[in-house]
Structure formats: structure tokens, C-alpha cells
C-alpha positions in Angstrom: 14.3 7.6 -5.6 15.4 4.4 -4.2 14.7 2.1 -0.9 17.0 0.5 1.3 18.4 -3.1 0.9 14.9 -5.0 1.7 14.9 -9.0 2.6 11.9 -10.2 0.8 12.9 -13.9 0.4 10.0 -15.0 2.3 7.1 -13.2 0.1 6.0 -15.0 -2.7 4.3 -11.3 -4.2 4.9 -7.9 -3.4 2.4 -4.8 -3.9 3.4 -1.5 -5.0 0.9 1.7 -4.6 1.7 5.6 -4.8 0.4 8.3 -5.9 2.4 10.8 -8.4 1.7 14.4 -9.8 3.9 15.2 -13.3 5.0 18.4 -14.0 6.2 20.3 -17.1 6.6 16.2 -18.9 5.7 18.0 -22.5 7.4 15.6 -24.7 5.7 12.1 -26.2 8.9 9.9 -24.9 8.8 11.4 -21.6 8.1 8.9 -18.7 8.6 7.4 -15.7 9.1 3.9 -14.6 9.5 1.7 -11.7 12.5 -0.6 -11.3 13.9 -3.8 -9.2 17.1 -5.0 -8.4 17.9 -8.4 -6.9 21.3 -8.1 -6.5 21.6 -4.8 -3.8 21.2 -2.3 -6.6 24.2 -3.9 -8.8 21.5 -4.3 -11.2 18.1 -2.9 -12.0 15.0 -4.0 -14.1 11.8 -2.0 -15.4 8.8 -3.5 -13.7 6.2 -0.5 -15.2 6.7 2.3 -16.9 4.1 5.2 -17.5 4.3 7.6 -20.2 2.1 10.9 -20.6 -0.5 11.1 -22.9 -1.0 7.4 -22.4 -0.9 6.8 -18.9 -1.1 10.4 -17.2 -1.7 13.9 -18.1 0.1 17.6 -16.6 -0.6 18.9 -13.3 -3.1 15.8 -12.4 -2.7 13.8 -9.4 -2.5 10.3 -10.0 -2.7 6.8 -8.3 -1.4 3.3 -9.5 -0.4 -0.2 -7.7 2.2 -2.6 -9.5 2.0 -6.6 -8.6 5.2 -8.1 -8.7 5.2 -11.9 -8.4 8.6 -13.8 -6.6 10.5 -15.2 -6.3 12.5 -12.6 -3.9 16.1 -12.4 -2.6 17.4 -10.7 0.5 18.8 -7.9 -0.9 15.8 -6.4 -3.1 15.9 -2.7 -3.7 12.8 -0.7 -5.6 13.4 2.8 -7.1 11.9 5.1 -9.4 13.7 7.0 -12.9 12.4 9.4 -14.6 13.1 9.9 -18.5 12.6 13.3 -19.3 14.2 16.8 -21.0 16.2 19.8 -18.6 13.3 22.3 -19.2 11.7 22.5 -16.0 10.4 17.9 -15.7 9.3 17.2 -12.4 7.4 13.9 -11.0 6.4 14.0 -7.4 5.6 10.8 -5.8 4.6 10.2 -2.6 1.9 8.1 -0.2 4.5 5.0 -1.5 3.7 1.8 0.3 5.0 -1.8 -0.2 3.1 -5.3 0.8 3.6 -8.0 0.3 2.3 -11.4 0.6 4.2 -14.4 2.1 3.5 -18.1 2.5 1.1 -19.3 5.2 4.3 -20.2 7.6 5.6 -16.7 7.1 2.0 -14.6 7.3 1.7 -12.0 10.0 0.8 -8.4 10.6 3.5 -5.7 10.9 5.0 -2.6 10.2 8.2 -1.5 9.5 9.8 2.2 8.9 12.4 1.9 5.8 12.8 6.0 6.1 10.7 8.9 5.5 9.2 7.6 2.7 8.6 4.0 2.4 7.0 1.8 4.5 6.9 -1.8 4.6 3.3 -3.3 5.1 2.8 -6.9 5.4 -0.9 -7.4 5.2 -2.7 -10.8 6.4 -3.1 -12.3 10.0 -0.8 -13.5 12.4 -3.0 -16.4 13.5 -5.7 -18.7 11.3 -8.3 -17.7 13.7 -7.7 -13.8 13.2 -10.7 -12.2 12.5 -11.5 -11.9 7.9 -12.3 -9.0 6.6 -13.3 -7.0 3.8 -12.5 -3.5 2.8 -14.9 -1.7 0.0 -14.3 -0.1 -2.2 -10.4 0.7 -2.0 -10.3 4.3 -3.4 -13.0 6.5 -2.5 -13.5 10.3 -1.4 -16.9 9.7 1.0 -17.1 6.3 2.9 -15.5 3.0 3.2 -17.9 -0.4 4.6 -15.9 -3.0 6.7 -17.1 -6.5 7.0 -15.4 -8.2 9.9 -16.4 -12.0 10.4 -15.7 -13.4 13.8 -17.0 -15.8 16.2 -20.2 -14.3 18.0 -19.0 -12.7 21.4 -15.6 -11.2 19.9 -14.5 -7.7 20.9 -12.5 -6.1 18.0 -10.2 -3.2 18.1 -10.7 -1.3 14.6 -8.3 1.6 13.9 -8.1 3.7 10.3 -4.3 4.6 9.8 -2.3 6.5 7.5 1.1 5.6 6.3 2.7 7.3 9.1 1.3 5.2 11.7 -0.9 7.7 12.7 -4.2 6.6 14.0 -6.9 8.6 12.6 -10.2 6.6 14.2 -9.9 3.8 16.7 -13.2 2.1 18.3 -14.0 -0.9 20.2 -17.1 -2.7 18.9 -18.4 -6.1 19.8 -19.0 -9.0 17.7 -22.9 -9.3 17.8 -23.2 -11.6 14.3 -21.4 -13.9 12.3 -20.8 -10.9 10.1 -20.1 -7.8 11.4 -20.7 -4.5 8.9 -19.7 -0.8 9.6 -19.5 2.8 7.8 -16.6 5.0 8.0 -16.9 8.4 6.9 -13.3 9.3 5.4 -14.3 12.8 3.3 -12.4 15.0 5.7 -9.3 13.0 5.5 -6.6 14.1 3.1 -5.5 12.5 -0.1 -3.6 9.4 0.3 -3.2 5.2 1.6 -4.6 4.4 4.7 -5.3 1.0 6.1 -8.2 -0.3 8.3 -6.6 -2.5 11.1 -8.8 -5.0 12.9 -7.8 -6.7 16.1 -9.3 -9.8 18.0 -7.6 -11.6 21.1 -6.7 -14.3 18.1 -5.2 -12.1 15.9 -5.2 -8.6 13.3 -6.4 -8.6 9.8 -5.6 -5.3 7.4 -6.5 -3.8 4.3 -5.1 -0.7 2.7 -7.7 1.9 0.9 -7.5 5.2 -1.1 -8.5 8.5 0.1 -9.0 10.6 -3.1 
């Protein structure tokens, strides 16, 4: 499972998240890893590998997030392998999202469709006076609490979005305190990465969290 050429050249780190199920992987040097080529995919490199027994178990559904420091080229391409025997081996991965972040010249807020499967996030602010956030905690199954600090007298648009681009809750809420903190139910959302998007007239912030 591979992406298309990406031009990271700009991002001094890049994030990786999935989730993955493993089927049928009944053999101690059966794994999986996750790879990087600089060169277009003339070359590849193991970033993280994960094995069973060790890392996952059989018919489990899994979640894990890979930091990969720069520098980047313009012709990066991620893929997955899997190592395993003819009898039946199956990983599924899916919910795969990449951010990244860049240097203060480069940060911004955007979203990019790579194909069906991979998505590019940048995360951060497109202006220093966008509003700061904080997202806790990053994998639940019940609730997630936003802190939004902006100046008094703000109007922020928040929106909870999968990896689709889907918008799942939007609400307009004012800015009554230096600090700003709300409860989002998420329990009847289904497994998988979703971001928080919060927008001032100076800016968006975002943070990505886990729906288990």
C-alpha cells in the first residue's frame, strides 16, 4: 500500500496515524512495517515495524502513530509491507492520515486528497494570531474537552471532522473568556481519526483525536 509522489521539503516532521486489524498472522516472524522513500520510490527504508505477539494480537483492532523527523525531499512516498506466510495473512489498515509540521514561514491549515485512502493534514495556524487550542485526551470512546484561547469578543467556528472531510458537528460559539472550554460527546461516532477545526476571523487551529 503505497502513496503518491508527496513534496514534503518544507516540513521539518511528519506524523503518521492508522488503525490496523491482522488476520490469520500465526507465525513469530510475521509482521508488518512502515517504509519511506526519498527518491520517488527508487528506494525504500523501514521506519517501524510491528510484529505479533509483541506489538499486536489476531483479530484485534489496533491504533499506532509514527514520528518521522526531516529532513524531507519533494518526491517522498510512504507505503506499507507485510511479511507473512500464503495461508490465509491478512492486515487491514485504514483511518491512515499524514501531518506534518513545517517551519513558522511555511505553517498553515489545509487539506489535501492524495486518493481514497490518504489524506494529507497539515495541522497548525495560518496566522500568529489564530486562535490556540487544546484537544484532550486524543483517543477516547465517550467525550473530548476543547480549550480555545482567544481574545475576549471572538466568534469561533468549531467543526468535528472525519478523514473524509465530512463534518460531523459544526457550532458557532462566542469567545466570552480568555479561555474558552467545551464537551463534545463523540460515543456515537464510529471508530476512527477525526480532527476538531477551530476558526477565528485571524485564523484556524486543528487537532486530530481518536474515536475508539
Amino acid at each position: 500500500m503505497t502513496t503518491n509522489t508527496l513534496d514534503l521539503s518544507s516540513f521539518e516532521e511528519i506524523t503518521v496515524d492508522f488503525s490496523y486489524y491482522a488476520v490469520s498472522m500465526d507465525n513469530s516472524n510475521e509482521d508488518f512495517w512502515l517504509q519511506i522513500s526519498y527518491d520517488g520510490g527508487s528506494t525504500f527504508t523501514t521506519i517501524e515495524d510491528w510484529a505479533r505477539n509483541v506489538d499486536f494480537q489476531n483479530n484485534s483492532r489496533e491504533y499506532a502513530t509514527v514520528d518521522v523527523s526531516g529532513p524531507f525531499t519533494s518526491t517522498v512516498r510512504l507505503r506499507f509491507r507485510c511479511d507473512a506466510s500464503a495461508n490465509n495473512d491478512k492486515v487491514y489498515i485504514d483511518d491512515v492520515v499524514i501531518s506534518g509540521c513545517g517551519s513558522p514561514a511555511n505553517k498553515t491549515s489545509n487539506e489535501t486528497s492524495l486518493n481514497s485512502t490518504w489524506y494529507e493534514i497539515i495541522e497548525g495556524t495560518n496566522e500568529d494570531n489564530a486562535p490556540k487550542i487544546k484537544l484532550y485526551p486524543t483517543l477516547t470512546n465517550a467525550n473530548v474537552f476543547l480549550e480555545v484561547e482567544a481574545a475576549k469578543g471572538e466568534r469561533a467556528s468549531i467543526m468535528i471532522l472525519d478523514i473524509a472531510g465530512r463534518v460531523h458537528l459544526q457550532e458557532n460559539v462566542a469567545i466570552t473568556g480568555s479561555v474558552l472550554q467545551l464537551n463534545y460527546d463523540v460515543s456515537k461516532l464510529i471508530p476512527g481519526v477525526y480532527f476538531v477545526s477551530v476558526k477565528t476571523p485571524y485564523g484556524i487551529s486543528a487537532q486530530k483525536f481518536i474515536k475508539k
